[in-house]
N, C-alpha and C positions, 0 to 999 in steps of 0.2 A: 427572520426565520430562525437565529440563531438563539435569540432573549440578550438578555444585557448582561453585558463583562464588567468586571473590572478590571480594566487592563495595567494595572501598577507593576505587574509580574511582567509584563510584556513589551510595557512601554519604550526598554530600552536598546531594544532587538530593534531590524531590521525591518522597513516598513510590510516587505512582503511578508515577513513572520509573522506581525501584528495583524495582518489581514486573514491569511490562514488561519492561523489562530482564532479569532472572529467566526469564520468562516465551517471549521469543523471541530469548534469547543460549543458543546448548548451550554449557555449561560441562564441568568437567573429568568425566570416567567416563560421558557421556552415552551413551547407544544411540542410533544416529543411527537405524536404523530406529522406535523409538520417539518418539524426539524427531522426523521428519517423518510420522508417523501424526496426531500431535497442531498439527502446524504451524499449518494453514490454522482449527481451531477455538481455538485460541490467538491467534490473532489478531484473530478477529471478536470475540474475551473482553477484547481489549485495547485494541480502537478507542474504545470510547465512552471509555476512561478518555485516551488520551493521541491522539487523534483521524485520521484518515487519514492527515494529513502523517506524525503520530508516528510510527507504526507502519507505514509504507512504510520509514522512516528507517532502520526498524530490522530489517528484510527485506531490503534492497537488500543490504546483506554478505552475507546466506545463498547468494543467488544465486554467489558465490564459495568458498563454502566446500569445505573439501579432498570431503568424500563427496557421492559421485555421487547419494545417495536425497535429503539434506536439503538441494542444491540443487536436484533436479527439485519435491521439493515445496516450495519457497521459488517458484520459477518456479511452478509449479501456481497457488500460493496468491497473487500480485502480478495471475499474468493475469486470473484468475476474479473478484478480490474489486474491485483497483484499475485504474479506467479509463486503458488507455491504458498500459500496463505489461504485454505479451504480445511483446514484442522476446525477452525469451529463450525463447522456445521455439523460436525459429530454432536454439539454440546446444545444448540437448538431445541429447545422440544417440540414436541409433535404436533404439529396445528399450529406451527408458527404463520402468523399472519400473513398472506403469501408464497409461502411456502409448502409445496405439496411434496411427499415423499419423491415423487419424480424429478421434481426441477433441482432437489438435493444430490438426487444418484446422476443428474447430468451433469451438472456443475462440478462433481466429485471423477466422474467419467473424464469430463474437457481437463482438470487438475491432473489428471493421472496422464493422459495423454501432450500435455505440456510440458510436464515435467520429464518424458520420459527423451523427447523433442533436445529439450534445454541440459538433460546431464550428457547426452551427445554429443550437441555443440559444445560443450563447458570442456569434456574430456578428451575432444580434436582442438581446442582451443580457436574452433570456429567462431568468430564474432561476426562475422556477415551475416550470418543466421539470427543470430539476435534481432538484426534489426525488424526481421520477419514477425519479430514480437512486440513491435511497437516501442523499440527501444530507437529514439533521437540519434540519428548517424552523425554523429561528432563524439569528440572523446569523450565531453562532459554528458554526454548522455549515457554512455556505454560507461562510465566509470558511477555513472549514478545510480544504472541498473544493476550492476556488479554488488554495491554498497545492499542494498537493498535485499538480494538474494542472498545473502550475507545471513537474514533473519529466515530464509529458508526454511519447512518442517522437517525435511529430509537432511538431516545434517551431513548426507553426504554430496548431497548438491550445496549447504552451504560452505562445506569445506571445499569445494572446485570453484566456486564464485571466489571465496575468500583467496587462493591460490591466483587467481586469475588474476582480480584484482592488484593483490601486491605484485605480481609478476609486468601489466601493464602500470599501471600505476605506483609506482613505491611511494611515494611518499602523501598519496591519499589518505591515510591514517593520521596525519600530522597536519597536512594542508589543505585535506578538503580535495574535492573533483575541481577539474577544470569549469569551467563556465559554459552554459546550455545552449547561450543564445552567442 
């Protein structure tokens, strides 16, 4: 689904990165309409291995990519899955395949209403609410989520993520989140 890699950049990383990577890099002879049919379930298959930040990381290029289907569905799949990552559907044009002016202004609706949910909880220093967001109730999950929100549009939720973080975590920035599983 993905076409062929070379993985000589990759090979030396962690097997779960190498598979990721795989996973939501289209390489050479790809079908882009293939490869964005499978986008967004590709990615939920690759969260739990390389965590939300990972696999934002690794979405964020698609959104730039030369065809017009595998960045609508790179956009698609950022707005719907990851809080606060729904800026590009402003940049979409009209008649995007799939996309009708309606399912934009709802998608942009449920963003606004998430975010508004998440600077809340971020600013009681509520985390029991997070989990309400599909956020992994262990620390490595909540510190992954944290990471993550970090890339925020609203830089004032990325600055209360970021706060959060260092405050639970200090030494996240140096070592990495705890462990998922």
């Amino acid at each position: 689904m993905s076409g062929t890699h070379d993985l000589s950049t990759v090979s030396s990383r962690p097997l779960n990165d190498q598979i990721t990577y795989l996973m939501l890099t289209p390489g050479n002879n790809v079908s882009p309409d293939d490869f964005a049919e499978s986008l967004t379930k590709q990615a939920l298959d690759v969260e739990p291995l390389i965590g939300q930040a990972g696999t934002l990381e690794l979405l964020k290029p698609l959104l730039t990519n030369p065809s017009e289907r595998i960045r609508a569905s790179a956009c698609l799949t950022v707005a719907q899955v990851f809080t606060g990552q729904s800026k590009c559907l402003a940049d979409l044009p009209s008649g995007t395949v799939g996309l009708s002016p309606q399912r934009v202004q709802r998608l942009k609706a449920e963003n606004q209403r998430r975010d508004a949910l998440l600077r809340e909880s971020l600013e009681k220093g509520n985390m029991q609410d997070l989990t309400l967001n599909g956020v992994s109730n262990n620390a490595g999950g909540l510190c992954d989520y944290l990471r993550a929100l970090t890339e925020h549009q609203d830089p004032e939720i990325a600055k209360l993520a970021s706060g959060v973080l260092e405050k639970r975590f200090p030494d996240s920035a140096r070592s990495g989140c705890p462990a998922m599983f």
